[in-house]
PDB file of N, CA, C and O in Angstrom:
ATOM      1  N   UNK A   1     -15.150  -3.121  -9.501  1.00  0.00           N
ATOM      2  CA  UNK A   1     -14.886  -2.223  -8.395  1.00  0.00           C
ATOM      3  C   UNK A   1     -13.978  -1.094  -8.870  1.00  0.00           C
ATOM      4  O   UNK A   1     -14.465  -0.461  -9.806  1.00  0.00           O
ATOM      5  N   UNK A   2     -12.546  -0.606  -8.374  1.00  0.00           N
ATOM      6  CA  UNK A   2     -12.065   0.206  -8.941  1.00  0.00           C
ATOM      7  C   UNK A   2     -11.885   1.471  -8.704  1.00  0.00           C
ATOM      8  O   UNK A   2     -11.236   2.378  -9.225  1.00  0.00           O
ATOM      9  N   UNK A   3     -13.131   1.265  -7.122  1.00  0.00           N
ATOM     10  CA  UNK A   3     -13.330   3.171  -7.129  1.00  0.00           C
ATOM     11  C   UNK A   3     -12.487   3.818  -6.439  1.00  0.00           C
ATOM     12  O   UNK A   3     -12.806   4.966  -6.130  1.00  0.00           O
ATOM     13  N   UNK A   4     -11.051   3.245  -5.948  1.00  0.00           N
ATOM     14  CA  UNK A   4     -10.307   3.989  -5.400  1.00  0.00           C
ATOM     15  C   UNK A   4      -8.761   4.308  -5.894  1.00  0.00           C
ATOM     16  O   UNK A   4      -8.369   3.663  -6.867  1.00  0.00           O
ATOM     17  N   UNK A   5      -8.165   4.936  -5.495  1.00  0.00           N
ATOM     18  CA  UNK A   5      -7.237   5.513  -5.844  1.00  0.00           C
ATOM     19  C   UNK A   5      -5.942   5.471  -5.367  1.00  0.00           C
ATOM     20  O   UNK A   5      -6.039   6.191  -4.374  1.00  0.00           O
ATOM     21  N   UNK A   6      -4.921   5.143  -5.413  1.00  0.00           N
ATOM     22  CA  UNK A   6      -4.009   4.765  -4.423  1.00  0.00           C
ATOM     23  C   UNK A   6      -3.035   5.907  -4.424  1.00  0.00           C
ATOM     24  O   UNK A   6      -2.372   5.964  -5.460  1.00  0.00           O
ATOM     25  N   UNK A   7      -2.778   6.829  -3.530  1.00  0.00           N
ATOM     26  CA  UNK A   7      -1.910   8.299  -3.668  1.00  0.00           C
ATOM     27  C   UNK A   7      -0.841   8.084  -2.739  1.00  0.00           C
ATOM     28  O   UNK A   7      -0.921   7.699  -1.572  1.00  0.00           O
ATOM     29  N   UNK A   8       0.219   8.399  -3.445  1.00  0.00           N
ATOM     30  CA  UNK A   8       1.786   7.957  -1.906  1.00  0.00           C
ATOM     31  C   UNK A   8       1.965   9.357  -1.653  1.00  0.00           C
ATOM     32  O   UNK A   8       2.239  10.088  -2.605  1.00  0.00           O
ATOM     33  N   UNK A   9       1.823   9.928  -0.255  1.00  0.00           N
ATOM     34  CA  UNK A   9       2.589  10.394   0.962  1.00  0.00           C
ATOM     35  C   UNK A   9       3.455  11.348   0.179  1.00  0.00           C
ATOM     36  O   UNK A   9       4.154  10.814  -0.681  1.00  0.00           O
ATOM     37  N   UNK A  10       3.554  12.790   0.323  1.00  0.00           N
ATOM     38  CA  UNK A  10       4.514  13.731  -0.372  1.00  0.00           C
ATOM     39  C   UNK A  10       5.326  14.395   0.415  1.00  0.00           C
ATOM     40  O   UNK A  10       4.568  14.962   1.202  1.00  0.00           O
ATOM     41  N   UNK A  11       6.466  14.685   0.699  1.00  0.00           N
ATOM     42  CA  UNK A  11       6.651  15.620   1.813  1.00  0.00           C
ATOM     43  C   UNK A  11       6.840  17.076   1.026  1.00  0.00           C
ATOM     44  O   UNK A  11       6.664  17.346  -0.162  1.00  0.00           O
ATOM     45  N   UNK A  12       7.177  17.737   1.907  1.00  0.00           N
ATOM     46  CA  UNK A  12       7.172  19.160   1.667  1.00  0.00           C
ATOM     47  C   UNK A  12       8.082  19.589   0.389  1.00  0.00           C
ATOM     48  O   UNK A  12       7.906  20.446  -0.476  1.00  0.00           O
ATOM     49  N   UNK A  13       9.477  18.331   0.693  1.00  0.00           N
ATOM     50  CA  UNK A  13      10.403  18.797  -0.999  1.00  0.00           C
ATOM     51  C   UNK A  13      10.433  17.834  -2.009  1.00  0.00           C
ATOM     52  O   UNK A  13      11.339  17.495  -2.771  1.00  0.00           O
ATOM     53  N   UNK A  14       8.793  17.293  -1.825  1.00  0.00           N
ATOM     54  CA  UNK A  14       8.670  16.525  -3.152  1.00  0.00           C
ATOM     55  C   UNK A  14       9.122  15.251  -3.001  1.00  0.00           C
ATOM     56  O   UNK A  14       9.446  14.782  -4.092  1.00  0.00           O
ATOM     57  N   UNK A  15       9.306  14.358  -1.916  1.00  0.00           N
ATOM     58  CA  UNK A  15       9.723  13.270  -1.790  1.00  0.00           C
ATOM     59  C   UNK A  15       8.368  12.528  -1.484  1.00  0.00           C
ATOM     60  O   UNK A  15       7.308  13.059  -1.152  1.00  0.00           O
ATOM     61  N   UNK A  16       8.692  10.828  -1.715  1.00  0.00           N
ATOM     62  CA  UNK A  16       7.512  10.187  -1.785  1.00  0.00           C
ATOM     63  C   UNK A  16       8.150   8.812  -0.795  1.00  0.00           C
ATOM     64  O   UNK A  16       8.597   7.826  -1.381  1.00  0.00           O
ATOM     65  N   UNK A  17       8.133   8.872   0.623  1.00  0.00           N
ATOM     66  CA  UNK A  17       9.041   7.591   1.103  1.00  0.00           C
ATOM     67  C   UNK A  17       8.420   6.434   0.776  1.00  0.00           C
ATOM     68  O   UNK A  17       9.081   5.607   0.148  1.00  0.00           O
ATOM     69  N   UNK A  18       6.864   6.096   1.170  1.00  0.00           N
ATOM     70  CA  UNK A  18       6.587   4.797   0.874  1.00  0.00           C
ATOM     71  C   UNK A  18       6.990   4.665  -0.755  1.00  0.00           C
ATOM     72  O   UNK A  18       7.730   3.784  -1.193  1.00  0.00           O
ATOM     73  N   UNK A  19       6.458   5.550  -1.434  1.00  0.00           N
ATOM     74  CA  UNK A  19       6.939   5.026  -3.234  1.00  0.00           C
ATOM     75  C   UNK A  19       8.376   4.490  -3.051  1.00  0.00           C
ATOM     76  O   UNK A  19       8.780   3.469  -3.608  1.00  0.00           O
ATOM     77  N   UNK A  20       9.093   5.239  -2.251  1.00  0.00           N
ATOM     78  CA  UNK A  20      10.688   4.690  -2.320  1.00  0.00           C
ATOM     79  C   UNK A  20      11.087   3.665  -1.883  1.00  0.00           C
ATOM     80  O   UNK A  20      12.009   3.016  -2.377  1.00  0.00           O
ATOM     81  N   UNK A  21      10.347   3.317  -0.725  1.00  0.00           N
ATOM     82  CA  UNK A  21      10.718   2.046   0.018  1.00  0.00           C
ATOM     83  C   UNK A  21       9.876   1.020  -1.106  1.00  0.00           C
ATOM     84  O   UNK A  21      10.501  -0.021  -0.906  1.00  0.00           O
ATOM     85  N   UNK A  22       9.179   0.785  -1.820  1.00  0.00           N
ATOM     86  CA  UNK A  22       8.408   0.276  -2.209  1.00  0.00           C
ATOM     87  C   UNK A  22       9.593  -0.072  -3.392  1.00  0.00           C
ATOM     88  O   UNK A  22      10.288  -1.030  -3.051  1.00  0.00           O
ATOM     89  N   UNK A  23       9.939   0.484  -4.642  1.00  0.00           N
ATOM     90  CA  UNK A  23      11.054   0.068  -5.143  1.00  0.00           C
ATOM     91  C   UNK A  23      12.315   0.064  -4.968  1.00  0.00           C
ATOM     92  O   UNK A  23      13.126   0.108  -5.894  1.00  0.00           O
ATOM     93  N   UNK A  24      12.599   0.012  -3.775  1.00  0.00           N
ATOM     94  CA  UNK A  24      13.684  -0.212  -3.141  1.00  0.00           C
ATOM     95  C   UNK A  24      14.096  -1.461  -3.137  1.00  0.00           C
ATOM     96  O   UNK A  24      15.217  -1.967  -3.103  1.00  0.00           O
ATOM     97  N   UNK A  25      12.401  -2.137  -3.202  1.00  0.00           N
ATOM     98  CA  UNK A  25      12.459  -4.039  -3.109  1.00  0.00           C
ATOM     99  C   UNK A  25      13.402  -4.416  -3.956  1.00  0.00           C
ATOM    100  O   UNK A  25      14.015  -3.777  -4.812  1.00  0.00           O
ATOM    101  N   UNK A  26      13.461  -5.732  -3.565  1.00  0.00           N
ATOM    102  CA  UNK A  26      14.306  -7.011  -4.980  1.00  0.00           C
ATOM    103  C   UNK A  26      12.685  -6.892  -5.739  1.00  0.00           C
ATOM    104  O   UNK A  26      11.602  -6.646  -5.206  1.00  0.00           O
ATOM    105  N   UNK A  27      13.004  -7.156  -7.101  1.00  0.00           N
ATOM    106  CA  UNK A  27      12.058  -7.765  -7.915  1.00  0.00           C
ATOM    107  C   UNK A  27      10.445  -8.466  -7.447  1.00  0.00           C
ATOM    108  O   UNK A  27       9.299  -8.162  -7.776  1.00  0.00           O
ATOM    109  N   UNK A  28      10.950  -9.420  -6.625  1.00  0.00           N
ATOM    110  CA  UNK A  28       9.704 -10.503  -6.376  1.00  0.00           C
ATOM    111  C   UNK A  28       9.050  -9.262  -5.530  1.00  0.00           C
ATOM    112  O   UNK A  28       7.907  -8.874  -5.771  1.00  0.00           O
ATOM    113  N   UNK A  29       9.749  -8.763  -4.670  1.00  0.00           N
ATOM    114  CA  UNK A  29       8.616  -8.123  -3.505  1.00  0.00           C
ATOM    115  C   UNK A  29       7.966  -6.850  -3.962  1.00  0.00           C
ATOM    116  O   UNK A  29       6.953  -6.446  -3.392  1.00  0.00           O
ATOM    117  N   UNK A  30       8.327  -6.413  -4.637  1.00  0.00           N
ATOM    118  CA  UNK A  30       8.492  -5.317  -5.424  1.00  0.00           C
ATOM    119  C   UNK A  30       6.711  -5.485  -6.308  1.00  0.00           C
ATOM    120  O   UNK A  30       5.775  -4.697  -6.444  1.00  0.00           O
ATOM    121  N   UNK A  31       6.923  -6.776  -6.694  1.00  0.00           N
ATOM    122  CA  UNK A  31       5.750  -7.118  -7.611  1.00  0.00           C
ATOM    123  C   UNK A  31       4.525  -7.201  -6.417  1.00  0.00           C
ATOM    124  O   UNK A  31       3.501  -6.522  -6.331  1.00  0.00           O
ATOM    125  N   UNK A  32       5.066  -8.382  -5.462  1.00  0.00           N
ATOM    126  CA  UNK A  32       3.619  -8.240  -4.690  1.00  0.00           C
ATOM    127  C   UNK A  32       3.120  -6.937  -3.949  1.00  0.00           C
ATOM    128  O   UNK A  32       1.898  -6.794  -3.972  1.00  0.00           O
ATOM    129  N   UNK A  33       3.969  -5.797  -3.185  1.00  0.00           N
ATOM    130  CA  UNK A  33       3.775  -4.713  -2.985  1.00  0.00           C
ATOM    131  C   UNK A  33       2.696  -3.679  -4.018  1.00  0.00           C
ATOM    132  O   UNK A  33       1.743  -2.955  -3.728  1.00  0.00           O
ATOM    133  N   UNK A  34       3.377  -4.021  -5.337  1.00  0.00           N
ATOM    134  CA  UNK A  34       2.303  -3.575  -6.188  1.00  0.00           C
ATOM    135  C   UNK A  34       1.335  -3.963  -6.372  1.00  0.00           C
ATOM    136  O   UNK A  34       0.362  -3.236  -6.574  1.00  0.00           O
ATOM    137  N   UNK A  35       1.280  -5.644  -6.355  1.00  0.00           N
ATOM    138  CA  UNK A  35       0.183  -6.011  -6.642  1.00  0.00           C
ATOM    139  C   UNK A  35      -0.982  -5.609  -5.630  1.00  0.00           C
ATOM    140  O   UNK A  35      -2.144  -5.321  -5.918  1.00  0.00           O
ATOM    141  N   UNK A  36      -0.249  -5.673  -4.099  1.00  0.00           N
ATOM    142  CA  UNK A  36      -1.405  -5.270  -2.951  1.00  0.00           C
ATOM    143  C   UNK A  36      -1.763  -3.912  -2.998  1.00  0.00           C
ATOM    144  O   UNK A  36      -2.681  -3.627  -2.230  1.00  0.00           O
ATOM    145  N   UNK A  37      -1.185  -2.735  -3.858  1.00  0.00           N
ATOM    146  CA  UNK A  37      -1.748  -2.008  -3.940  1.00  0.00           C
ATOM    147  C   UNK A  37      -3.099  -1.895  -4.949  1.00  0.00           C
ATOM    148  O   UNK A  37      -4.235  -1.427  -4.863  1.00  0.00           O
ATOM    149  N   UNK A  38      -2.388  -2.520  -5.832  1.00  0.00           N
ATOM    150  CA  UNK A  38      -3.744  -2.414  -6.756  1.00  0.00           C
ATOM    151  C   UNK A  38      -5.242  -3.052  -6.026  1.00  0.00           C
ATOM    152  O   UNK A  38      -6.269  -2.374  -5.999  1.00  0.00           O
ATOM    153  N   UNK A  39      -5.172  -4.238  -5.546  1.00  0.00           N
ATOM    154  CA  UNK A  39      -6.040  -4.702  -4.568  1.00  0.00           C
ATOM    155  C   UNK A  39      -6.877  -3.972  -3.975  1.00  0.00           C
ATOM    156  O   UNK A  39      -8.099  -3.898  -4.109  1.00  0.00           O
ATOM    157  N   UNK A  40      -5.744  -3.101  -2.902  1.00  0.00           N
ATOM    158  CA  UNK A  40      -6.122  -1.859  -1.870  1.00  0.00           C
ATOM    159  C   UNK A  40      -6.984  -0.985  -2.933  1.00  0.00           C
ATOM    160  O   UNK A  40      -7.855  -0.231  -2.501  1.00  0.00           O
ATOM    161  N   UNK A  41      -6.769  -1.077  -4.136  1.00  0.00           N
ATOM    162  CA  UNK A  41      -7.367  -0.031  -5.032  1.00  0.00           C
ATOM    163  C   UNK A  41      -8.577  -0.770  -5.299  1.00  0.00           C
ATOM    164  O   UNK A  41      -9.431   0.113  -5.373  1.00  0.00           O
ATOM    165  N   UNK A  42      -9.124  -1.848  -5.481  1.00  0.00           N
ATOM    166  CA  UNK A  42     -10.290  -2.402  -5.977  1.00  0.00           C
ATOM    167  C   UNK A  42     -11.175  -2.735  -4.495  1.00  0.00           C
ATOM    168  O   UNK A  42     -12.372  -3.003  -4.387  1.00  0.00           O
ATOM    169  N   UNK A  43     -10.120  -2.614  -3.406  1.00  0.00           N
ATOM    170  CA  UNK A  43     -11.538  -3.087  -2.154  1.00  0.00           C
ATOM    171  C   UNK A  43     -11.208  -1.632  -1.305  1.00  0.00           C
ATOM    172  O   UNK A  43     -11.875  -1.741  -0.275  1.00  0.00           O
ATOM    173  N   UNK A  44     -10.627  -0.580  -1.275  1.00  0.00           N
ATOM    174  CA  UNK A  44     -10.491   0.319  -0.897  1.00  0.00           C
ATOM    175  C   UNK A  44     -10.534   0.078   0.724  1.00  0.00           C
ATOM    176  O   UNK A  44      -9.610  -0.656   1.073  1.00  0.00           O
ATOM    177  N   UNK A  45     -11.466   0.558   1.922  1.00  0.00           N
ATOM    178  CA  UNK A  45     -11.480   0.927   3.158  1.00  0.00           C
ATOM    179  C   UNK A  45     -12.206  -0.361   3.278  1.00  0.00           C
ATOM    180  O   UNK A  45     -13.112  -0.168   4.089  1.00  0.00           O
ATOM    181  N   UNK A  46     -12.225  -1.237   2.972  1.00  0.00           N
ATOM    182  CA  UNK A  46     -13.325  -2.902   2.855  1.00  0.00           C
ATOM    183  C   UNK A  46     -11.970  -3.957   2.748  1.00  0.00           C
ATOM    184  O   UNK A  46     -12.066  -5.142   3.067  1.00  0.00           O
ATOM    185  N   UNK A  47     -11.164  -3.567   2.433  1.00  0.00           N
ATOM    186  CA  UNK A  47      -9.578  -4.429   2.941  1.00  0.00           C
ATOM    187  C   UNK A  47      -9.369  -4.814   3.949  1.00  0.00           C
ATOM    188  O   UNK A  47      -8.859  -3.994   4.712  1.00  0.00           O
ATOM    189  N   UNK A  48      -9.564  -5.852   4.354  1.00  0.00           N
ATOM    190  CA  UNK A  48      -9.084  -6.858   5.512  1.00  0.00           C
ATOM    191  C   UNK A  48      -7.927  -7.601   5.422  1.00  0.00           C
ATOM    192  O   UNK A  48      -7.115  -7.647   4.498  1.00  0.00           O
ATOM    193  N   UNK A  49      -7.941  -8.417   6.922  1.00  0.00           N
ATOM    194  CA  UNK A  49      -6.591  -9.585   6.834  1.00  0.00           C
ATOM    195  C   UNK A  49      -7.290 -10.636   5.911  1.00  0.00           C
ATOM    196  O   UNK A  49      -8.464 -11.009   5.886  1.00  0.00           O
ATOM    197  N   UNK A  50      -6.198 -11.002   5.152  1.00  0.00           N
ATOM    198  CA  UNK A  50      -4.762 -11.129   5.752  1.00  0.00           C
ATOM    199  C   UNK A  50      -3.768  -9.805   4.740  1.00  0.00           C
ATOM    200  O   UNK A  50      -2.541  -9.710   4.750  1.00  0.00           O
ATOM    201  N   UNK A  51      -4.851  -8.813   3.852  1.00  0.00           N
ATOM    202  CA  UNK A  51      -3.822  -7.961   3.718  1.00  0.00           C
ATOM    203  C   UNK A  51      -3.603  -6.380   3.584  1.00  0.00           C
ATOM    204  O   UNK A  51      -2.981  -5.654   2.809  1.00  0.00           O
ATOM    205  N   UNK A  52      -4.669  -6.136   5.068  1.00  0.00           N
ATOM    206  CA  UNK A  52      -4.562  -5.285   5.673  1.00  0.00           C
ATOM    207  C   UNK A  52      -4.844  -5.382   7.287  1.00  0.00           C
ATOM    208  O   UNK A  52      -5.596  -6.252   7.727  1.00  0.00           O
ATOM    209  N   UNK A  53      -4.207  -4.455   8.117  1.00  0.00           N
ATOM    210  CA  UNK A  53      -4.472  -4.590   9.648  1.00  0.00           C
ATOM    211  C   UNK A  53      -4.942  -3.413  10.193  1.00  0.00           C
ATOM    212  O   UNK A  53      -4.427  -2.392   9.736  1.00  0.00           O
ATOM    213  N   UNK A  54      -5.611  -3.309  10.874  1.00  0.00           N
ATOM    214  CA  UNK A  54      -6.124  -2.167  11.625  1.00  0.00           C
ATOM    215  C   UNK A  54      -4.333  -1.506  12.973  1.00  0.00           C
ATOM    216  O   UNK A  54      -3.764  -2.315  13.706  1.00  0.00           O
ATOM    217  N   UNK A  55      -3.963  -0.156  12.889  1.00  0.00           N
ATOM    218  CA  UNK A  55      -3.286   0.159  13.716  1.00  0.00           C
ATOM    219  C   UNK A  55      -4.311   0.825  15.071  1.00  0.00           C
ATOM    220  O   UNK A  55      -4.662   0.406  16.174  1.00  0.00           O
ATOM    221  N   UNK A  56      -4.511   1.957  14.347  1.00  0.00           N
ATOM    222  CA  UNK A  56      -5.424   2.820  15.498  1.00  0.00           C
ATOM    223  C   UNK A  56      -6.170   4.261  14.621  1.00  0.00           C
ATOM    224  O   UNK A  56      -6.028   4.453  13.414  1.00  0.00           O
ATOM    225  N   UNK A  57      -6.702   4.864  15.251  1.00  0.00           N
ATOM    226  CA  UNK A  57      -7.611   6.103  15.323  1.00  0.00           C
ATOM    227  C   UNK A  57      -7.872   5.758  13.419  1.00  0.00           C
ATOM    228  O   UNK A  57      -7.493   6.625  12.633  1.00  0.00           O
ATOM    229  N   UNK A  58      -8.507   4.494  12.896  1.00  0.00           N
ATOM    230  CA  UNK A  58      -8.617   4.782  11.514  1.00  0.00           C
ATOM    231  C   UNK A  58      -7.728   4.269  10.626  1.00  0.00           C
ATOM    232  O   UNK A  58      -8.205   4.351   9.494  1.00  0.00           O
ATOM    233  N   UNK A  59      -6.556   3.734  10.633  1.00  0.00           N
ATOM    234  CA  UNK A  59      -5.256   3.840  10.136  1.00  0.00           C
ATOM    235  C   UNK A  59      -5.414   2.166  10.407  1.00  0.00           C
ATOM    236  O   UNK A  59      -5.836   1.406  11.278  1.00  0.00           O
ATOM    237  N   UNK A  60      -4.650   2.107   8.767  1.00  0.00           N
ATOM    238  CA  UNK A  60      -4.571   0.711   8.383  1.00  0.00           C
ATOM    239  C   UNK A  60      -3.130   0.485   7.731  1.00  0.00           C
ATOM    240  O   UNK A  60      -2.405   1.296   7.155  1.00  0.00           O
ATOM    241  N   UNK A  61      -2.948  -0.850   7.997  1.00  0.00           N
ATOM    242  CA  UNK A  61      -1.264  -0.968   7.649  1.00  0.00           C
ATOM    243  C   UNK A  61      -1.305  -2.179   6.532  1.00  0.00           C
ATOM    244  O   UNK A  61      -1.936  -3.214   6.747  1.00  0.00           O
ATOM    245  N   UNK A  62      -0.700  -1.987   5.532  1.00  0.00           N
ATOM    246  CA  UNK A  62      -0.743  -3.622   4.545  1.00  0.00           C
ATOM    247  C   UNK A  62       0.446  -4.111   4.357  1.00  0.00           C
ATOM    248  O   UNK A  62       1.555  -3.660   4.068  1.00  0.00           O
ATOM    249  N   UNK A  63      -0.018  -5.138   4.583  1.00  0.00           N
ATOM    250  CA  UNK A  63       0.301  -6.945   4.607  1.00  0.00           C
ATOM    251  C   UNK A  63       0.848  -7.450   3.564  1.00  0.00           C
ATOM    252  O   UNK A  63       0.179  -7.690   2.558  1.00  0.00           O
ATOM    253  N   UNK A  64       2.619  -7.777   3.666  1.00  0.00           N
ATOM    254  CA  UNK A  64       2.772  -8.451   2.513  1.00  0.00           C
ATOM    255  C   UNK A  64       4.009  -9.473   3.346  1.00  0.00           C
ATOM    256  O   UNK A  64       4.727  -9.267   4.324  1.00  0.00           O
ATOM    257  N   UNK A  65       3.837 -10.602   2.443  1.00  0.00           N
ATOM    258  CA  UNK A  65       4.728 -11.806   3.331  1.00  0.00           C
ATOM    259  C   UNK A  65       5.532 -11.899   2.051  1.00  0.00           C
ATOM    260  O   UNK A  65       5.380 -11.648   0.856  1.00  0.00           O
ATOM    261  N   UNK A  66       6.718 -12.510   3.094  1.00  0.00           N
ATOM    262  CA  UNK A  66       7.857 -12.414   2.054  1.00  0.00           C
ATOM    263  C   UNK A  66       7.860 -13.708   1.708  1.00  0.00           C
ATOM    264  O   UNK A  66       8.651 -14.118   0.859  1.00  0.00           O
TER     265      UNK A  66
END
């Protein structure tokens, strides 16, 4: 699979919040966060629970247990 791409959120002066919150983690969470991205990267918009959720208009939120 593979065919997608995982791009973090930029704001206008170059900031990236999810990238930030993302190593913001301790270690352990830090790893699975990444790891669910890469995931998100191999099943792209075909990501389901348990580690992704539908919010609204399109918009999906992922799933990581601590």
């Amino acid at each position: 699979m593979g065919k997608f791409k995982a791009e973090f959120y930029e704001t206008d002066t170059g900031e990236k919040p999810a990238k930030d919150f993302l190593l913001s983690q301790d270690t352990k969470m830090r790893a699975k966060l990444f790891g669910l991205v890469d995931i998100l990267e191999d099943y792209g918009n075909n990501l389901r629970e348990p580690y992704s959720k539908p919010l609204n208009d399109g918009i999906f939120e992922l799933r990581a247990k601590v």
